[in-house]
C-alpha positions, 0 to 999 in steps of 0.5 A: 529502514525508517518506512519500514519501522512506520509501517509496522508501527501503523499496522500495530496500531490499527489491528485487532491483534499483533503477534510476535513471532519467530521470523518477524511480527503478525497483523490479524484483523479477522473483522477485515479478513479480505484485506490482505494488507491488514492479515499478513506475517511481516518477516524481517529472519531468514526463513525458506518457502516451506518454511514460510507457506507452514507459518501462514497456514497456522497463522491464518488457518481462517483465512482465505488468503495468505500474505507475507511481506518480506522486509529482507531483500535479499531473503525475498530473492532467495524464495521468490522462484519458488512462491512464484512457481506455486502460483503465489503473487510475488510483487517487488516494493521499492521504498523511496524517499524525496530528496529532489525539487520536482522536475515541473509543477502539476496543472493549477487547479486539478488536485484539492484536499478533501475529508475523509468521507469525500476520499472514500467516495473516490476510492470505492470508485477506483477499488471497483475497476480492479479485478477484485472489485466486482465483490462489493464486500470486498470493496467496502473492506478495503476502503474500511481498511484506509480508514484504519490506517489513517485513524492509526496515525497522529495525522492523515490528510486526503487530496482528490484529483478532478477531471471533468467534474469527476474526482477520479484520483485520490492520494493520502498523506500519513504523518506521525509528525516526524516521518510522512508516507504518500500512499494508496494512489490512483486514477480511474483508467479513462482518466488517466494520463491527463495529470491528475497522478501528478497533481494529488502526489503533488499537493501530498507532498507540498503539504508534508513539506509545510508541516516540517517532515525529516522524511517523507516516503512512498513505496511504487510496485518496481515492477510498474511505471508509477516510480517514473512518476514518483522519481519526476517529483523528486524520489529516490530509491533508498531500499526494496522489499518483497510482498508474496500472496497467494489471494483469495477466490475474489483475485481472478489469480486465486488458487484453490486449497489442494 
């Protein structure tokens, strides 16, 4: 899929080190260590759990998480049971693509664009409400995390929707001219269910259709109810892949190191 191809590429240019190897391509940012999106093997061969759990240990041996993201659906299906039963995280992506008018317009006047400074604000606020947000390293690596990935793309664009006087969304567009991602939703909890989702996804996506985009793209937990959301406004589903973690202590998940 092209979305894959964008994302490989984005991490390629944003990490410390990119290694090629056996079952796909690794990302190592040891500067950014708890970011477990940033230090992950992307496995695009037919591996097993085993298989998988040995190639992480010697890739991040340092590390105190383990992540890899299996771009192979049908490999992903094959080990999930058994990543699942070893008490790793296992989360299915669902990649769509717009390819529908919007079923309504957003509320005039909730979602605006900002710059990258305002945006982090934001974030930092809604990194803070989930359960690995009580370490505020942890928060300020993700947040630096962001950053990286927009400075590795031609353009990124940031919109903030407010409520109340509260920027409480936020949503980020990265565009390499060609191919465009909605990405790194969200809204704080009290302010939720008031439209804002709605609004900044919105303006996201306006401002890629004005740029001229042959693809725009987000990627929803298939799991969750954001897709709804997304599928209101106009996305398909056009693929799924599967992203298995065993985090680290800062996950209230966390399983320690036999």
């Amino acid at each position: 899929m092209r979305s894959l191809a964008f994302g490989r590429r984005q991490l390629r240019d944003c990490s410390e080190q990119s290694v090629v190897h056996q079952f796909g391509e690794a990302f190592l940012n040891p500067r950014l260590a708890r970011a477990y999106v940033l230090n992950a093997l992307h496995v695009d061969a037919e591996v097993d759990a085993d298989q998988l759990v040995a190639a992480l240990d010697d890739l991040y041996g340092d590390y105190l998480h383990r992540r890899a993201y299996v771009e192979r659906f049908d490999t992903g299906a094959r080990i999930a049971e058994e990543l699942r039963r070893r008490r790793w995280l296992v989360e299915r992506n669902l990649f769509m693509v717009l390819r529908r008018p919007r079923d309504r317009e957003a509320q005039a006047g909730l979602a605006r664009e900002v710059d990258a400074e305002t945006l982090q604000v934001a974030e930092a606020r809604s990194v803070r409400e989930e359960p690995y947000g009580k370490d505020e390293e942890v928060v300020r690596q993700l947040v630096a995390m962001r950053a990286a990935l927009a400075r590795a793309v031609p353009t990124a664009r940031f919109f903030v929707g407010a409520s109340d006087g509260v920027d409480a969304a936020v949503t980020t567009l990265y565009s390499d001219g060609v191919v465009a991602q909605i990405e790194d939703v969200a809204t704080l909890r009290d302010f939720r269910r008031r439209g804002l989702a709605r609004a900044t996804v919105s303006a996201a996506i306006d401002a890629a259709l004005e740029m001229g985009h042959e693809m725009i793209f987000i990627v929803a937990d298939d799991d969750d109810w954001p897709k709804d959301l997304y599928a209101r406004v106009g996305f398909d589903p056009v693929g799924r892949a599967w992203a298995f973690t065993r985090p680290g202590p800062e996950h209230p998940a966390h399983v320690p190191t036999p």
